[in-house]
VEXDREN-2710 file (C-alpha; in Angstrom, 1 decimal):
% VEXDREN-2710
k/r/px/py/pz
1/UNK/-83.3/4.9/20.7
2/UNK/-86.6/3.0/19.5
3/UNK/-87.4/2.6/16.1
4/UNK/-90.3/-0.2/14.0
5/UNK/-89.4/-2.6/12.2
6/UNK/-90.3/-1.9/8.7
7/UNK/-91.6/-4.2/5.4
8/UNK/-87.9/-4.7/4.0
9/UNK/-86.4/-5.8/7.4
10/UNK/-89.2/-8.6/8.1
11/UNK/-88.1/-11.6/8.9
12/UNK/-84.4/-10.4/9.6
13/UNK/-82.3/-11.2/12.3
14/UNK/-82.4/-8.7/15.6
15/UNK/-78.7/-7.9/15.3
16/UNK/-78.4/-7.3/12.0
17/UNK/-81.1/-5.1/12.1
18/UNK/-79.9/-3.2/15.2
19/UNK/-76.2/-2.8/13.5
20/UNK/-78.1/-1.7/10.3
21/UNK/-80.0/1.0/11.9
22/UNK/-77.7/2.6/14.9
23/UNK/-74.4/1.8/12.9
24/UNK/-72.6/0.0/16.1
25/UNK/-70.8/-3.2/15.6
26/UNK/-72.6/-6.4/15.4
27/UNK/-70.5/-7.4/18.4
28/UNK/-71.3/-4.2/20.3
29/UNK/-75.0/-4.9/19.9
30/UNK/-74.6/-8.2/21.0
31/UNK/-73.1/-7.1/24.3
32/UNK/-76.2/-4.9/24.6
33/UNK/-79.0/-7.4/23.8
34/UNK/-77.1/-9.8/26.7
35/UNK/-76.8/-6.7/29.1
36/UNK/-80.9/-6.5/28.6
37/UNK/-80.7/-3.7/26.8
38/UNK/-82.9/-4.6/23.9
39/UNK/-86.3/-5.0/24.1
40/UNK/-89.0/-6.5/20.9
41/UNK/-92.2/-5.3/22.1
42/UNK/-91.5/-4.5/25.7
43/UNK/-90.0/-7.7/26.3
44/UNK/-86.3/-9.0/26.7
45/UNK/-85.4/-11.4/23.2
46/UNK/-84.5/-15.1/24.0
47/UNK/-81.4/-14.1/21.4
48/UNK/-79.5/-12.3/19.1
49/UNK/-80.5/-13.9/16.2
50/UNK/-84.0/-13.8/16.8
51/UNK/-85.9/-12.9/13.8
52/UNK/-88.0/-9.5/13.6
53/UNK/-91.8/-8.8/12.5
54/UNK/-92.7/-6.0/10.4
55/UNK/-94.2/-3.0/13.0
56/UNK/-92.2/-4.9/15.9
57/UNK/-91.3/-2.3/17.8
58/UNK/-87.5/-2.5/19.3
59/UNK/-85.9/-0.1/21.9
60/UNK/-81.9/-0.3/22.4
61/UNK/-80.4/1.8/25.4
62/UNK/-76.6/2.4/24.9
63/UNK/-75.1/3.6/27.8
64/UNK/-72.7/6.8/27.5
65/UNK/-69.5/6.6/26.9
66/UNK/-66.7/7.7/29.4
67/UNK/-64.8/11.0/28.9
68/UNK/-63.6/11.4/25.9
69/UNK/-59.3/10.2/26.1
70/UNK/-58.3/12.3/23.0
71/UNK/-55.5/14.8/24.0
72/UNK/-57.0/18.7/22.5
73/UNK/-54.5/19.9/20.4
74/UNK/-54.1/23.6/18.9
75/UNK/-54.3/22.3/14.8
76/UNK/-55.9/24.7/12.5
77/UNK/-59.0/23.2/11.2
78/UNK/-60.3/24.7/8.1
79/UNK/-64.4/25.3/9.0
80/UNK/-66.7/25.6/5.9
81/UNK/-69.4/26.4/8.1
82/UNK/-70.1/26.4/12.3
83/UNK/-73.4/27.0/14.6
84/UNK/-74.6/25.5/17.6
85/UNK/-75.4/22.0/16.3
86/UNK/-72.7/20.8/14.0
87/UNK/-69.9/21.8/12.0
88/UNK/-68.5/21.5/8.5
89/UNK/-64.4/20.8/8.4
90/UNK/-62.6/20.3/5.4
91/UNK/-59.9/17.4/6.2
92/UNK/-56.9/17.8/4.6
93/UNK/-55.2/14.5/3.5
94/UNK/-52.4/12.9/6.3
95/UNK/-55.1/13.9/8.9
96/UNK/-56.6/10.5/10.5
97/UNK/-59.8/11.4/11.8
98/UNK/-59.9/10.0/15.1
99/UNK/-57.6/8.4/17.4
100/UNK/-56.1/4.8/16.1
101/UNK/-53.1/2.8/16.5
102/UNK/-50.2/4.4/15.7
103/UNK/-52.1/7.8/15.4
104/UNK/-52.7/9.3/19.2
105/UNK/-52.3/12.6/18.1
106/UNK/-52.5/14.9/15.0
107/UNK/-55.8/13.8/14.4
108/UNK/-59.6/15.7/13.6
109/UNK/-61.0/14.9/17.1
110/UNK/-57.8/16.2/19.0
111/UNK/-58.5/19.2/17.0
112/UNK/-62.2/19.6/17.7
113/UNK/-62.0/18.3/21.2
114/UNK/-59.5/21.4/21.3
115/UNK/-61.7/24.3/19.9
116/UNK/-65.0/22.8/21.5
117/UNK/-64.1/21.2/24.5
118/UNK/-67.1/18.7/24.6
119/UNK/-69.0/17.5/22.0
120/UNK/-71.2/14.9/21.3
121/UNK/-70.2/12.0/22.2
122/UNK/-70.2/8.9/19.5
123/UNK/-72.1/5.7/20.2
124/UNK/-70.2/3.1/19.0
125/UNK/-67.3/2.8/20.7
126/UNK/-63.7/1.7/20.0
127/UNK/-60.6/-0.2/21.5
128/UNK/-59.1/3.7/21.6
129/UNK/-62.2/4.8/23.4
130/UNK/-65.0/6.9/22.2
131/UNK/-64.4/9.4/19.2
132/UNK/-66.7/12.7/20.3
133/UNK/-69.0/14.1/17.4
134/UNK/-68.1/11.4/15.0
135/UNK/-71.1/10.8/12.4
136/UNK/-69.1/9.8/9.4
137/UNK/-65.5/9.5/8.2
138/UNK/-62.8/10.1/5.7
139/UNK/-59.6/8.0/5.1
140/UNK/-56.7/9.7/6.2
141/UNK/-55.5/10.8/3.3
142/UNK/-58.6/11.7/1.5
143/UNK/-59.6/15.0/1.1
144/UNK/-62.7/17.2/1.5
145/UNK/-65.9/17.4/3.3
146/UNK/-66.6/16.1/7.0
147/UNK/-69.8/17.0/9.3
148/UNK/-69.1/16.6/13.1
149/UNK/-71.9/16.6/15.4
150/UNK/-72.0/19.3/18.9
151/UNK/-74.8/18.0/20.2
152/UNK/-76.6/15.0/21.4
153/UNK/-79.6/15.2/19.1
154/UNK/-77.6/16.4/16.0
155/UNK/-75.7/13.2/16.2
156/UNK/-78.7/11.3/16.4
157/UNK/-80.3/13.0/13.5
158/UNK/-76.7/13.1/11.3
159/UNK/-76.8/9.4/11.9
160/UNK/-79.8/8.4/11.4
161/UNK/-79.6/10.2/7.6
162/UNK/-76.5/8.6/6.8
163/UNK/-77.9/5.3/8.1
164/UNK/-81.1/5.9/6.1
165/UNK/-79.2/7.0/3.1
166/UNK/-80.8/10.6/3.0
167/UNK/-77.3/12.4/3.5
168/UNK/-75.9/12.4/0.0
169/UNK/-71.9/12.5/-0.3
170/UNK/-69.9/13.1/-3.4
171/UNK/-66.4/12.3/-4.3
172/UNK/-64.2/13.5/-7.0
173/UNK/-61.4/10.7/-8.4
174/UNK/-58.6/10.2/-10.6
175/UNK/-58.5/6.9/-12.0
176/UNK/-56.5/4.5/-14.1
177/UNK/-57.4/3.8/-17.4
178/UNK/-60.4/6.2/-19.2
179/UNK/-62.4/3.3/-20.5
180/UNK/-65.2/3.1/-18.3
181/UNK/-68.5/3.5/-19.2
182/UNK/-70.1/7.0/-19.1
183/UNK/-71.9/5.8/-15.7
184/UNK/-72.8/3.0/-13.9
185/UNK/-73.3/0.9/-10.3
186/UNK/-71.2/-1.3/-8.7
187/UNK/-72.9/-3.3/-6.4
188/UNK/-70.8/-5.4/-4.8
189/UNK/-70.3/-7.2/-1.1
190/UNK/-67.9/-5.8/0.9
191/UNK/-65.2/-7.7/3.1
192/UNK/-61.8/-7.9/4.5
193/UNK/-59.0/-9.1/1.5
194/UNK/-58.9/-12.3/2.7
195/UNK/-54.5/-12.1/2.9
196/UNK/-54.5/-8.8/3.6
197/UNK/-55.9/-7.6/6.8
198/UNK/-55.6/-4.2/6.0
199/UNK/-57.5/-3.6/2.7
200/UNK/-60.8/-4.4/1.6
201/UNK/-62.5/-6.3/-1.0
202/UNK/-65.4/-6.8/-3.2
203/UNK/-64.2/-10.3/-4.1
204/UNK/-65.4/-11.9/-1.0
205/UNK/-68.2/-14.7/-0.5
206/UNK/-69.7/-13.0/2.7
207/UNK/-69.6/-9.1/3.4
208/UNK/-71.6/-6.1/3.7
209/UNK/-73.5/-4.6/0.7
210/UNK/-70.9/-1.9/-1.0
211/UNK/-73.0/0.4/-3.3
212/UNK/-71.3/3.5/-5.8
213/UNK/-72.5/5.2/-8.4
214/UNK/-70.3/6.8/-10.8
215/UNK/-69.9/9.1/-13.8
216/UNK/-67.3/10.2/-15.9
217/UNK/-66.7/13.5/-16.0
218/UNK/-63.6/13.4/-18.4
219/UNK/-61.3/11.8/-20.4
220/UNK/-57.5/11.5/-21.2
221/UNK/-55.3/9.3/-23.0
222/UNK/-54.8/7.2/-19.6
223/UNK/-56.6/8.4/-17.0
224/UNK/-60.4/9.8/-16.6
225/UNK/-61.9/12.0/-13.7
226/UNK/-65.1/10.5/-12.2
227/UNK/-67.6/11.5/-9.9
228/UNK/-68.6/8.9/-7.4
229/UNK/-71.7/9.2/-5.2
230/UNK/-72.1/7.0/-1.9
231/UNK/-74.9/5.1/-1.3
232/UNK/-73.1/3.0/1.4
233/UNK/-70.6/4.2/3.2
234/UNK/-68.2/1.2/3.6
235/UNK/-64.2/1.5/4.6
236/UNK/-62.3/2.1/1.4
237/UNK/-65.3/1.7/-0.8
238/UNK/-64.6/3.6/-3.8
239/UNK/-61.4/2.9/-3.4
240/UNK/-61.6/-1.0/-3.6
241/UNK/-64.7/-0.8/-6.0
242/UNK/-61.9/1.1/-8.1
243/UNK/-59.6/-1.1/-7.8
244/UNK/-61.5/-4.3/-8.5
245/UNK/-63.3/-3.1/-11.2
246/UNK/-60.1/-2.3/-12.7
247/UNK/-59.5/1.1/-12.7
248/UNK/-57.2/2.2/-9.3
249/UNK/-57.5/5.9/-8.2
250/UNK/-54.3/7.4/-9.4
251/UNK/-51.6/7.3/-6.2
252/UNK/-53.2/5.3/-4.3
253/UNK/-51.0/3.0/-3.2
254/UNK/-52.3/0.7/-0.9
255/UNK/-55.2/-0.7/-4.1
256/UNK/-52.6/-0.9/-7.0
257/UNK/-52.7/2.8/-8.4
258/UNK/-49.2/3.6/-7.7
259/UNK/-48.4/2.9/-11.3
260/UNK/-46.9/5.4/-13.7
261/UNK/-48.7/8.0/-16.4
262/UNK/-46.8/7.0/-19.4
263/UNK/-45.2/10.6/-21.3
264/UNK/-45.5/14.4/-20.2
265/UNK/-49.4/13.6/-19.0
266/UNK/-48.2/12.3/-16.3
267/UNK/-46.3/15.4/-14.9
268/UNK/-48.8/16.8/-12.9
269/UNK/-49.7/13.9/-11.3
270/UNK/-46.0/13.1/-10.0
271/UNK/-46.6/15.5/-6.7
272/UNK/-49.9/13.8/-5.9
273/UNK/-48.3/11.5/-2.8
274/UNK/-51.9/10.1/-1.7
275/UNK/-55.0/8.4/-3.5
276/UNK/-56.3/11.5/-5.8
277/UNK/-59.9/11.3/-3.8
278/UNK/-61.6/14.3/-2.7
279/UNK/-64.9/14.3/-1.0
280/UNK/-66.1/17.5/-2.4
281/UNK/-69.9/17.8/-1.7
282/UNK/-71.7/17.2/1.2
283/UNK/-75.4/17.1/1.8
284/UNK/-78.0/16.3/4.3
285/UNK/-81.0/18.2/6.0
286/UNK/-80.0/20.4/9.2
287/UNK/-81.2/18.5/12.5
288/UNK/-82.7/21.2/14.2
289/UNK/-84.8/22.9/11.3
290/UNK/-84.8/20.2/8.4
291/UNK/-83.1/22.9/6.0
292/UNK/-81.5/20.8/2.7
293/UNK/-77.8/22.1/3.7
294/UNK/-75.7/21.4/0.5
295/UNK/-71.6/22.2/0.8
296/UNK/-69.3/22.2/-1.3
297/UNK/-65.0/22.6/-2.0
298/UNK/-62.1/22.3/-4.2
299/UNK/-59.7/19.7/-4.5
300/UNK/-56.6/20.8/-2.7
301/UNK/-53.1/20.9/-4.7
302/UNK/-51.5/19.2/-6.6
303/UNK/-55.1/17.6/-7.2
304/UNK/-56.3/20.4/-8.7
305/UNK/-53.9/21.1/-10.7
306/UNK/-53.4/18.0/-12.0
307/UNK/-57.2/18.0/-12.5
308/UNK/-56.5/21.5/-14.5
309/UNK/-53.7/20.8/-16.2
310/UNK/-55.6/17.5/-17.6
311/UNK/-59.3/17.8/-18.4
312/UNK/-59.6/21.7/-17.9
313/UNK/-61.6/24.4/-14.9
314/UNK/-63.2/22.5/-12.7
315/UNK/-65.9/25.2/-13.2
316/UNK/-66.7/23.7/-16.5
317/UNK/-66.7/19.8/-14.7
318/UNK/-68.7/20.4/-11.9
319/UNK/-71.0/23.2/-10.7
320/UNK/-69.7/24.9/-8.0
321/UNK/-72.4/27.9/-6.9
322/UNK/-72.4/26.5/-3.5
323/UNK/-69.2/26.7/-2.1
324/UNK/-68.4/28.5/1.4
325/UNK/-65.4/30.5/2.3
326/UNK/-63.6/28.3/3.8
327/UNK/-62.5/29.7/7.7
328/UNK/-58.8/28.2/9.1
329/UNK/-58.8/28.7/12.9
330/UNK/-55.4/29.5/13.2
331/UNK/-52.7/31.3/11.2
END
């Protein structure tokens, strides 16, 4: 991969820039500019931290991973749409996406690596080994849309739009409270809680930048459906810039939205058992012909209904004239 440095990045150091553009850990890119990997120019750079010129031009060789370890398994995979290059899977929620501690099977890839066999294989790498066609991801119990690269060069392209922010990604949420603003940006850093390794915060002194636009689409007594667009793509980001900003997404646990709907509004929302987030349009430009691709689903139950039953058709919310027949694999 070889790439210029451009205007904005002058003056930056190598390895952020590298973990910037190719999305591989800082530490994985360190390995890579002491393995001689990483050339400014040409030549071999004295260090990591060495700072970058506008129009330097950098070249980073990342080896191939090994064979992929995930186990195929026969799970039904609901396909929004399939060809040659790439495919569009709506996750369902308690699907992890890729092999993780504690979740060796079950999850997207061991699905994929079942119906494809081999697919492209993901440049950064994990402790659980590589995760095959990986350009994105979904928490495990979010819902919606997902693209998974077959090929080499899709991945590559895929990547470099989500890295470049090109690909555009649209959430649907529940949240706490209905006195937000009718839209906004939270721009925020992005960190590890610092007593909680397992969540994520904006309240940190040092972090990535987090960035999510929202608007409200509706509002009840207690609770308002929003539309969040990513323009990062951080772990948990609309979730913790939810949370922080004081308005939790409705079951979600883990960031403080467990609380109860006070009175019958909250009925519908009683069978929601996972954060009421639902990535339901996906959009980038097709890596083999540059065609604008948009994609689009529903909400799955009791979401939807609680959506319904709450703020009215989702027709009337959002339009909808672009989404597929959804395809399960398997009965």
């Amino acid at each position: 991969m070889q790439f210029k440095v451009t205007a904005d990045e002058d003056g930056q150091r190598l390895d952020v820039v590298l973990t910037q553009r190719t999305q591989i850990k800082r530490a994985q890119v360190t390995l890579r500019i002491a393995a001689n990997d990483v050339l400014i120019n040409g030549s071999v750079p004295s260090k990591p931290g060495q700072k970058v010129r506008h129009n330097d031009r950098i070249e980073i060789t990342i080896p191939p991973p090994p064979p992929s370890k995930a186990v195929p398994e026969d799970i039904p995979l609901r396909i929004v749409h399939e060809d040659e290059h790439l495919v569009v899977i709506h996750k369902p929620a308690r699907m992890p996406v890729h092999p993780s501690p504690g979740h060796h099977s079950g999850t997207l890839v061991n699905a994929l690596v079942f119906r494809y066999g081999n697919l492209a294989p993901e440049i950064q790498q994990s402790e659980d080994g590589p995760r095959p066609g990986i350009v994105h991801r979904l928490d495990m119990d979010t819902t919606g849309l997902i693209v998974v690269a077959r090929t080499t060069e899709a991945r590559d392209n895929l990547m470099k739009q989500f890295a470049d922010r090109t690909a555009g990604r649209r959430y649907l949420a529940i949240v706490h409270g209905p006195r937000l603003e009718d839209e906004g940006t939270w721009n925020t850093l992005h960190g590890r809680h610092p007593r909680n390794r397992k969540r994520f915060s904006s309240r940190v002194r040092e972090g990535r930048t987090a960035i999510t636009h929202w608007t409200v689409l509706s509002r009840a007594k207690h609770v308002a459906l929003i539309e969040c667009r990513l323009q990062t793509g951080r772990t948990h980001q609309i979730r913790v810039h939810c949370s922080d900003h004081g308005h939790p997404i409705v079951s979600d646990a883990q960031y403080g939205g467990n609380r109860p709907i006070p009175g019958t509004l909250g009925i519908p929302f009683r069978k929601i058992k996972h954060q009421a987030l639902h990535a339901y349009q996906l959009q980038f430009n097709h890596p083999k012909n540059g065609e604008l691709c948009t994609f689009q689903s529903v909400p799955e139950q009791p979401m939807l209904h609680a959506i319904q039953e709450t703020f009215g058709p989702l027709e009337t919310l959002l339009s909808l004239e672009h989404v597929h027949a959804e395809r399960v694999t398997a009965e």
